[in-house]
PyMOL commands that place a pseudoatom at each C-alpha (Angstrom):
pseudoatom trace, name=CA, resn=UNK, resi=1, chain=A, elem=C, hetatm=0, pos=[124.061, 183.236, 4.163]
pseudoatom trace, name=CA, resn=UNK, resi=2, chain=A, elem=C, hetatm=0, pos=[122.106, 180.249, 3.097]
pseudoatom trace, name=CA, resn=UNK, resi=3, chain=A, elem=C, hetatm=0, pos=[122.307, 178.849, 6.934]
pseudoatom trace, name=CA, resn=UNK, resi=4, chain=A, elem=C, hetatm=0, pos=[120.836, 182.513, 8.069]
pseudoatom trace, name=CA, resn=UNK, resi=5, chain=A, elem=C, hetatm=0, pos=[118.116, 182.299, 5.556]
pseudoatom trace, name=CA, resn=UNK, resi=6, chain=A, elem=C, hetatm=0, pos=[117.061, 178.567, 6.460]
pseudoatom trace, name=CA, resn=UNK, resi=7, chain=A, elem=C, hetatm=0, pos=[117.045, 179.222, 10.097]
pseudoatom trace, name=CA, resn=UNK, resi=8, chain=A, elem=C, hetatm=0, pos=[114.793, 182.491, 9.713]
pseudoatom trace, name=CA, resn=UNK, resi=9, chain=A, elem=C, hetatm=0, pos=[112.373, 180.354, 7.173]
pseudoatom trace, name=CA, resn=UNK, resi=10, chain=A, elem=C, hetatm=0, pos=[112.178, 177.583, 10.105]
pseudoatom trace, name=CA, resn=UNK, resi=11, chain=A, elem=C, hetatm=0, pos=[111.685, 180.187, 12.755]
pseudoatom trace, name=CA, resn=UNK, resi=12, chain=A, elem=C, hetatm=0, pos=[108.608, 182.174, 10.800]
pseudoatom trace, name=CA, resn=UNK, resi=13, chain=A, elem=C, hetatm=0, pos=[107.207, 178.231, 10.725]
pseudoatom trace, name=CA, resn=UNK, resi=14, chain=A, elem=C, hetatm=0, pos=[107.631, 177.253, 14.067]
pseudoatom trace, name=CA, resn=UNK, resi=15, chain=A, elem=C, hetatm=0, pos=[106.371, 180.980, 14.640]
pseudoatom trace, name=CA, resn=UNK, resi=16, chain=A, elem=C, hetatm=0, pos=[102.554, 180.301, 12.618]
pseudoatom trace, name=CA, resn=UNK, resi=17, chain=A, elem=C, hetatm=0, pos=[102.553, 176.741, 13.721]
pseudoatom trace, name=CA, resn=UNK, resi=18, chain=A, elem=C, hetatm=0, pos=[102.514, 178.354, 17.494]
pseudoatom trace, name=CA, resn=UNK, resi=19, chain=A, elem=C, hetatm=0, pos=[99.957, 180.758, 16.520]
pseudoatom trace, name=CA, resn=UNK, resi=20, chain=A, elem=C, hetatm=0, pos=[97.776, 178.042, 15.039]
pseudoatom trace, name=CA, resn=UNK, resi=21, chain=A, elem=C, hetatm=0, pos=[98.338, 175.197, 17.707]
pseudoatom trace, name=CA, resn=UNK, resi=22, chain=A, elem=C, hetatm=0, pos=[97.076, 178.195, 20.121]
pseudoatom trace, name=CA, resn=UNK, resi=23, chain=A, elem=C, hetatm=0, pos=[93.918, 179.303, 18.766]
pseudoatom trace, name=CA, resn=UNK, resi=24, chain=A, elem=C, hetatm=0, pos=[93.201, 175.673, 18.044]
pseudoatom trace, name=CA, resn=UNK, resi=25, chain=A, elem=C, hetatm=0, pos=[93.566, 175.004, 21.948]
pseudoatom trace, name=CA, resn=UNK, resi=26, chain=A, elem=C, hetatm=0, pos=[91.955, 178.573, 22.979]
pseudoatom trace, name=CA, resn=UNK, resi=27, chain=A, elem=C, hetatm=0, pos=[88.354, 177.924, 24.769]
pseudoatom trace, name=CA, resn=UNK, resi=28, chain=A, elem=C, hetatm=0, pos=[87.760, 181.878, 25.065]
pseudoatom trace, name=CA, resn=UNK, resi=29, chain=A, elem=C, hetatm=0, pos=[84.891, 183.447, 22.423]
pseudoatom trace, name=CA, resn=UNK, resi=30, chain=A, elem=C, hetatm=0, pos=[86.243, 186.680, 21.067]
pseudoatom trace, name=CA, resn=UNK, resi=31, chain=A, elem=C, hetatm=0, pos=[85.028, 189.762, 23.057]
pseudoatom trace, name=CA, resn=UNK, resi=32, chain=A, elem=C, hetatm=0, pos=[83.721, 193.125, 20.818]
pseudoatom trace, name=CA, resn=UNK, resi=33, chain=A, elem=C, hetatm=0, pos=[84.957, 195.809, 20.672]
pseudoatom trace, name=CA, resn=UNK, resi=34, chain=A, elem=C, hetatm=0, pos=[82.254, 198.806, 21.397]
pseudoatom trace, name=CA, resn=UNK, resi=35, chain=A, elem=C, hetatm=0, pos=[82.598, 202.273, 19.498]
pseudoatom trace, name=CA, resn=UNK, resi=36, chain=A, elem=C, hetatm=0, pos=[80.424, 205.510, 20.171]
pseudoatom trace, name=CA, resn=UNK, resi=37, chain=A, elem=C, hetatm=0, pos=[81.702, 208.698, 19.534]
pseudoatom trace, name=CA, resn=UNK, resi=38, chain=A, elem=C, hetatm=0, pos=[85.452, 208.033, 19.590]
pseudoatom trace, name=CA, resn=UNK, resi=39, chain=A, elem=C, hetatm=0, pos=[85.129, 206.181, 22.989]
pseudoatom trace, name=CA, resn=UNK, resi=40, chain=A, elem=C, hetatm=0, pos=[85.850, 202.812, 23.593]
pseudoatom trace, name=CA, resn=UNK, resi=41, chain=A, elem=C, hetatm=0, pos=[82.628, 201.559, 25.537]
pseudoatom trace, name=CA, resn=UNK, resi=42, chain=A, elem=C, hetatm=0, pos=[84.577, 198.641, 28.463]
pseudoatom trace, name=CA, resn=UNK, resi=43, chain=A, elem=C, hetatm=0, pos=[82.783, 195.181, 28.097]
pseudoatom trace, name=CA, resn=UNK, resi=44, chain=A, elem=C, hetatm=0, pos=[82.144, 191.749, 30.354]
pseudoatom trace, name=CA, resn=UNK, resi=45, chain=A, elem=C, hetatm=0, pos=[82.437, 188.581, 29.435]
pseudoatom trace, name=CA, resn=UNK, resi=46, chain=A, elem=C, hetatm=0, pos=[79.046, 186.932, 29.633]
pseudoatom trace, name=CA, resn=UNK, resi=47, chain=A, elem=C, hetatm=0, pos=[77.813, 182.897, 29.420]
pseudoatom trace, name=CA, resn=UNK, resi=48, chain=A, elem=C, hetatm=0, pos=[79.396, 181.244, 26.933]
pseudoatom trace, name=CA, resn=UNK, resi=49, chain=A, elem=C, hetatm=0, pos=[80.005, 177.417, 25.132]
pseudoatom trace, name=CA, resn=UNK, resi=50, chain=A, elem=C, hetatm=0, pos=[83.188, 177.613, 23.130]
pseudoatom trace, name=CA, resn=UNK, resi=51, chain=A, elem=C, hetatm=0, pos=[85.132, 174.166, 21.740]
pseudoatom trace, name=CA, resn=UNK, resi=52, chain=A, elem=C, hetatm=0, pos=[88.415, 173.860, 21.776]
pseudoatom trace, name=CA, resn=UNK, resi=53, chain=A, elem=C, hetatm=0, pos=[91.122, 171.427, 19.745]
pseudoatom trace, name=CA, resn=UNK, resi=54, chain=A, elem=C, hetatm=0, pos=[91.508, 169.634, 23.067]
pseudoatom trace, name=CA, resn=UNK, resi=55, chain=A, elem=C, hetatm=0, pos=[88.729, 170.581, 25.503]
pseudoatom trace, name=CA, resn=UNK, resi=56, chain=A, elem=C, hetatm=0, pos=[85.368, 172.590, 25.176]
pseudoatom trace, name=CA, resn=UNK, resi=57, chain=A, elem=C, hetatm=0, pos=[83.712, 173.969, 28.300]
pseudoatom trace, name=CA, resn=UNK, resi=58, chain=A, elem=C, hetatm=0, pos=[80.240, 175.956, 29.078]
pseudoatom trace, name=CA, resn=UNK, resi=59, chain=A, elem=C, hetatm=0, pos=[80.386, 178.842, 31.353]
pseudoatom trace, name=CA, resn=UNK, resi=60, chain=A, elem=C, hetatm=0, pos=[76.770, 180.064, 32.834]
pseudoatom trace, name=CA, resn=UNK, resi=61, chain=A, elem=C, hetatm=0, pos=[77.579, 183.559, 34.326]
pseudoatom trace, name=CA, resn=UNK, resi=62, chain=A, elem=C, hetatm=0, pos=[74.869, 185.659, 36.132]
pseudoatom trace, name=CA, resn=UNK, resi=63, chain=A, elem=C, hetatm=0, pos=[73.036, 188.157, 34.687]
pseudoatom trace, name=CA, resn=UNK, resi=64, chain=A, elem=C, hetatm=0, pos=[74.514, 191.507, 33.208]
pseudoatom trace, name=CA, resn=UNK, resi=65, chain=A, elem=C, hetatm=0, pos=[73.310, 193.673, 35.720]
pseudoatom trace, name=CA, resn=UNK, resi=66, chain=A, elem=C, hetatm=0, pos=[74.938, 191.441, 37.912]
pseudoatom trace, name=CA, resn=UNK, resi=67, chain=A, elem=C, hetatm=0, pos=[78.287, 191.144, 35.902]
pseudoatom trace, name=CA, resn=UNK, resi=68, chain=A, elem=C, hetatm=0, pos=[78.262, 195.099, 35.721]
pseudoatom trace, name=CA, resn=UNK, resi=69, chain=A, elem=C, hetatm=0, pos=[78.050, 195.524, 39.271]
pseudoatom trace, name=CA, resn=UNK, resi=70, chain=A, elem=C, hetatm=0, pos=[80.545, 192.844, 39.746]
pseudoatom trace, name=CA, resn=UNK, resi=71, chain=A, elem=C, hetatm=0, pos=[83.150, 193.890, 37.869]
pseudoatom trace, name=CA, resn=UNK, resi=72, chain=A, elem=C, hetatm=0, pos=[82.248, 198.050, 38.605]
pseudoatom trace, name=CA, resn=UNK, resi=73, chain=A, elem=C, hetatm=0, pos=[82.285, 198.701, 35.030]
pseudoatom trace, name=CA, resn=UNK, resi=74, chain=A, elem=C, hetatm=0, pos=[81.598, 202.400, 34.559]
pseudoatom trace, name=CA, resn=UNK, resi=75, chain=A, elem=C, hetatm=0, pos=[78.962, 203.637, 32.204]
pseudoatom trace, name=CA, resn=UNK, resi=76, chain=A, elem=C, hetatm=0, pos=[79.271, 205.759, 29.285]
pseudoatom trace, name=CA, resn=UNK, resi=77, chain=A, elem=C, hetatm=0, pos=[77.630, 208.707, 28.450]
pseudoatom trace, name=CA, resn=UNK, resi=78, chain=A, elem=C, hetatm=0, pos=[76.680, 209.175, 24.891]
pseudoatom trace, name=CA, resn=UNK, resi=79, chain=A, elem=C, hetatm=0, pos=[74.183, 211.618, 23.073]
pseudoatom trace, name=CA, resn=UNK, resi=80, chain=A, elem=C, hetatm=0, pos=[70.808, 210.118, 22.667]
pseudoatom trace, name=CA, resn=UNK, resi=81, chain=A, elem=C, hetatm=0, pos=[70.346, 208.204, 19.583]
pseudoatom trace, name=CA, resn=UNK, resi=82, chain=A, elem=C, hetatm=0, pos=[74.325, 207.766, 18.907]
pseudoatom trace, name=CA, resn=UNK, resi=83, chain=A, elem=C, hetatm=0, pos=[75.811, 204.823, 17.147]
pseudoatom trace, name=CA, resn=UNK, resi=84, chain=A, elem=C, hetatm=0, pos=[77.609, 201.910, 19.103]
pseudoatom trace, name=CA, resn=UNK, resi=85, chain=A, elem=C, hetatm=0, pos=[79.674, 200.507, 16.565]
pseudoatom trace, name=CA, resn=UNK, resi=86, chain=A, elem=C, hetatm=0, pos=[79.968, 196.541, 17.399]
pseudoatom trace, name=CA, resn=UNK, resi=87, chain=A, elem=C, hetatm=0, pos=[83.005, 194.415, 16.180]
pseudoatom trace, name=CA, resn=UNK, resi=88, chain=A, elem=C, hetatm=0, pos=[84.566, 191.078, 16.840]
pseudoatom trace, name=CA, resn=UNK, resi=89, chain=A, elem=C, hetatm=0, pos=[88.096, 190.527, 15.623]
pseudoatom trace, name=CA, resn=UNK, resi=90, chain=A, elem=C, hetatm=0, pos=[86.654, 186.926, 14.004]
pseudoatom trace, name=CA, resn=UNK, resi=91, chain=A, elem=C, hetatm=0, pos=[83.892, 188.079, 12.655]
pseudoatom trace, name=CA, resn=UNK, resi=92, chain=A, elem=C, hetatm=0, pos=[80.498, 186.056, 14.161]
pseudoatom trace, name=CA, resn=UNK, resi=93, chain=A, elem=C, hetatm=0, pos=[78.452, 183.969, 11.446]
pseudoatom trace, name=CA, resn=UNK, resi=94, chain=A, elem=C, hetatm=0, pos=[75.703, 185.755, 9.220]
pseudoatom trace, name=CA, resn=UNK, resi=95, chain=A, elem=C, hetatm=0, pos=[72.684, 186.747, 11.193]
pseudoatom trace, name=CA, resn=UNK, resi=96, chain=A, elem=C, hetatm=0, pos=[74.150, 185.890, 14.886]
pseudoatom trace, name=CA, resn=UNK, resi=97, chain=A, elem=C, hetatm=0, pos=[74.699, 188.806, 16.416]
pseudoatom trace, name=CA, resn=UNK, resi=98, chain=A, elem=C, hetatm=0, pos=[72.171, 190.210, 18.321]
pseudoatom trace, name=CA, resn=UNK, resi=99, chain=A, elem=C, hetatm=0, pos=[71.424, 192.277, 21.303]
pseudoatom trace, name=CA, resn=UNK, resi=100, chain=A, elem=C, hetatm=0, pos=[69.420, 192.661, 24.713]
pseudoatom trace, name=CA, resn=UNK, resi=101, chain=A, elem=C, hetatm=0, pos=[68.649, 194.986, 26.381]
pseudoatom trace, name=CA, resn=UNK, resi=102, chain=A, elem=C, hetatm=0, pos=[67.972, 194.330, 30.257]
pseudoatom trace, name=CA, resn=UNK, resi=103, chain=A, elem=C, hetatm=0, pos=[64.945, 196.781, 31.263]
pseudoatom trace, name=CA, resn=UNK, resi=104, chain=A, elem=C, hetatm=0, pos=[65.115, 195.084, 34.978]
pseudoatom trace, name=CA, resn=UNK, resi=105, chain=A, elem=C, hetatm=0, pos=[67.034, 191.623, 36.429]
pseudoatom trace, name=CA, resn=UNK, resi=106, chain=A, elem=C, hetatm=0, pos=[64.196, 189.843, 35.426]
pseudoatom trace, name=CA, resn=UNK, resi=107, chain=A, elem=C, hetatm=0, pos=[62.910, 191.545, 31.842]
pseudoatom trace, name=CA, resn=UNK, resi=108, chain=A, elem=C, hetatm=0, pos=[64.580, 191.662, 28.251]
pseudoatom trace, name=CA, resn=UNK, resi=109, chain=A, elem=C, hetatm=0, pos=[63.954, 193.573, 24.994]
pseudoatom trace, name=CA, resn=UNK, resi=110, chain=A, elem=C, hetatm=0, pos=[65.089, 192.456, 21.733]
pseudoatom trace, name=CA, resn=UNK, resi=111, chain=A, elem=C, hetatm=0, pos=[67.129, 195.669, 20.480]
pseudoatom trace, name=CA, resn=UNK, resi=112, chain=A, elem=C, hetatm=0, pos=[67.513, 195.797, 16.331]
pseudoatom trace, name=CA, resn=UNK, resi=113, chain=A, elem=C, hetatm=0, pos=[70.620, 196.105, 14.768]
pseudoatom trace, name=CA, resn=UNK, resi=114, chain=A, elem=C, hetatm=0, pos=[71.881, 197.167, 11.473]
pseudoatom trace, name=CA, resn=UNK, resi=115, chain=A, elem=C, hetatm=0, pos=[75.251, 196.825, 9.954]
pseudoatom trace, name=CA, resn=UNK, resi=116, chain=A, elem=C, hetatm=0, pos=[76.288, 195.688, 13.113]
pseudoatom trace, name=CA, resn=UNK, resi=117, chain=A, elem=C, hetatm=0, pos=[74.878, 199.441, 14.664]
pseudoatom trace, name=CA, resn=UNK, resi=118, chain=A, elem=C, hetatm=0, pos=[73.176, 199.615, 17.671]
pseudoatom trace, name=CA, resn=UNK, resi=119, chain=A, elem=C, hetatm=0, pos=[71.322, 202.888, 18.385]
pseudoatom trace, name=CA, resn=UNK, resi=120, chain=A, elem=C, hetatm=0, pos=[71.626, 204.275, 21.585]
pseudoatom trace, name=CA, resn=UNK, resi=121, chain=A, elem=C, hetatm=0, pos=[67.814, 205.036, 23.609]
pseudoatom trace, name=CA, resn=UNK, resi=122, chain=A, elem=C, hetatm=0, pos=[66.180, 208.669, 22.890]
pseudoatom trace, name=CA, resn=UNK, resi=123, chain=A, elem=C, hetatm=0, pos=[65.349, 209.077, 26.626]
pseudoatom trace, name=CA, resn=UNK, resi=124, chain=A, elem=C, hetatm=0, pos=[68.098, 209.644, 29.478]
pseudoatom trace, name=CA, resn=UNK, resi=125, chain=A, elem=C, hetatm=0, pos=[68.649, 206.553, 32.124]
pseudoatom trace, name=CA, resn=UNK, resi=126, chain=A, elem=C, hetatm=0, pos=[71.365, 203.620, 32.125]
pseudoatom trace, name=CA, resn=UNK, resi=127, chain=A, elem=C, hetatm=0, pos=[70.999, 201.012, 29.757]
pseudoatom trace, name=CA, resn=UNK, resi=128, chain=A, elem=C, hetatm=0, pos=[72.487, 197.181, 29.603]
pseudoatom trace, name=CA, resn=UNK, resi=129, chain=A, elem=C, hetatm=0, pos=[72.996, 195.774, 26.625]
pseudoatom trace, name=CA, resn=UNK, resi=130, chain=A, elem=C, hetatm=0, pos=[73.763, 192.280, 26.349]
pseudoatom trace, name=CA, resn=UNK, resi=131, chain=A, elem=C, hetatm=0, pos=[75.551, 191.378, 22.770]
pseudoatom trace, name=CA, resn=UNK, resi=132, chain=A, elem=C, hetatm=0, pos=[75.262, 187.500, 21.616]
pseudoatom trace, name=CA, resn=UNK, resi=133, chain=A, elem=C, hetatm=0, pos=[76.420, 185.725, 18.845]
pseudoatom trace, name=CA, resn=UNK, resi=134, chain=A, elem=C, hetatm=0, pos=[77.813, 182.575, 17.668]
pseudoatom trace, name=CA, resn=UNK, resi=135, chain=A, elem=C, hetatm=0, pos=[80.660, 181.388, 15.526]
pseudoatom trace, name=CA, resn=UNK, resi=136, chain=A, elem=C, hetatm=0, pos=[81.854, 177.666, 14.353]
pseudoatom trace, name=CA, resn=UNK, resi=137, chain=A, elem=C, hetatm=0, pos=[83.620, 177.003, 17.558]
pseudoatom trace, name=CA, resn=UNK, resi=138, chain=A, elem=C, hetatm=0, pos=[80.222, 178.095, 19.685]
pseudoatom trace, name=CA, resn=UNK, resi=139, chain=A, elem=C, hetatm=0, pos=[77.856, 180.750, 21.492]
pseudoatom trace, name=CA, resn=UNK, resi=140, chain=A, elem=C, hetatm=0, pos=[78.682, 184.300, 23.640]
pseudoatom trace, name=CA, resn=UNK, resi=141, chain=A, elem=C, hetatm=0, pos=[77.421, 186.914, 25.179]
for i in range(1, 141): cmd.bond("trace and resi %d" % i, "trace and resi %d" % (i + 1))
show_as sticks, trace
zoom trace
C-alpha cells in the first residue's frame, strides 16, 4: 500500500514537472477563442514575438487578408451588431488586447472593445478583424 501510494505521488510530480518544463519551452502565443451566437468563429495565427525558457523567435506573417485567403478560412455570418466574445486561455495583460479591422490590404481601423466584446458592423459585407495583444512572454496577433 505505502509503495502504491509513493509511486502515484512521484508520478502526479513527474506529471506537473512535464507540464511546466513544456510551457516553459513553448514559443507559441495562445490563440482566442471567438464566440458569436453559439458559433465558434475559426481563427489564424498572425505575426508574433513569443520567448521561450530556451529559445524566443519572431514570426512576421503577411497580412490577414492574405492569411484568410491562405488558409481558406470560411466566414461567418452573424446578425448585424452581434457580440464576438474574445478569450485567451492565459488571459493577455490589462489593456492589450485590441483589434483591427482591415477595410482594404493596405488600410486599418482601430475597432473598440469592451469587456473583451467586439461588436459586429451594422451594414452587410465581410469584415477582417485582426486581434492583438501581449502577455509577459511577448506580442500576437
Amino acid at each position: 500500500m505505502k509503495k502504491s501510494l509513493i509511486t502515484l505521488i512521484v508520478l502526479v510530480l513527474l506529471g506537473v514537472g512535464i507540464y511546466f518544463i513544456i510551457g516553459l519551452i513553448n514559443t507559441n502565443p495562445p490563440k482566442p477563442t471567438i464566440t458569436v451566437e453559439g458559433k465558434k468563429v475559426e481563427v489564424a495565427q498572425g505575426s508574433y514575438c513569443w520567448n521561450g525558457l530556451i529559445n524566443s523567435r519572431c514570426v512576421d506573417m503577411i497580412s490577414p487578408p492574405g492569411i484568410i485567403e491562405h488558409q481558406e478560412l470560411k466566414p461567418v455570418v452573424v446578425s448585424p451588431e452581434s457580440e464576438l466574445k474574445i478569450e485567451f486561455e492565459k488571459e493577455p495583460n490589462a489593456n492589450t488586447l485590441g483589434v483591427n479591422r482591415w477595410l482594404n490590404d493596405n488600410k486599418v481601423e482601430d475597432v473598440s472593445l469592451k469587456n473583451n466584446v467586439l461588436i459586429a458592423p451594422k451594414g452587410k459585407g465581410v469584415y477582417i478583424s485582426d486581434v492583438n495583444a501581449r502577455w509577459e512572454k511577448g506580442s500576437s496577433s
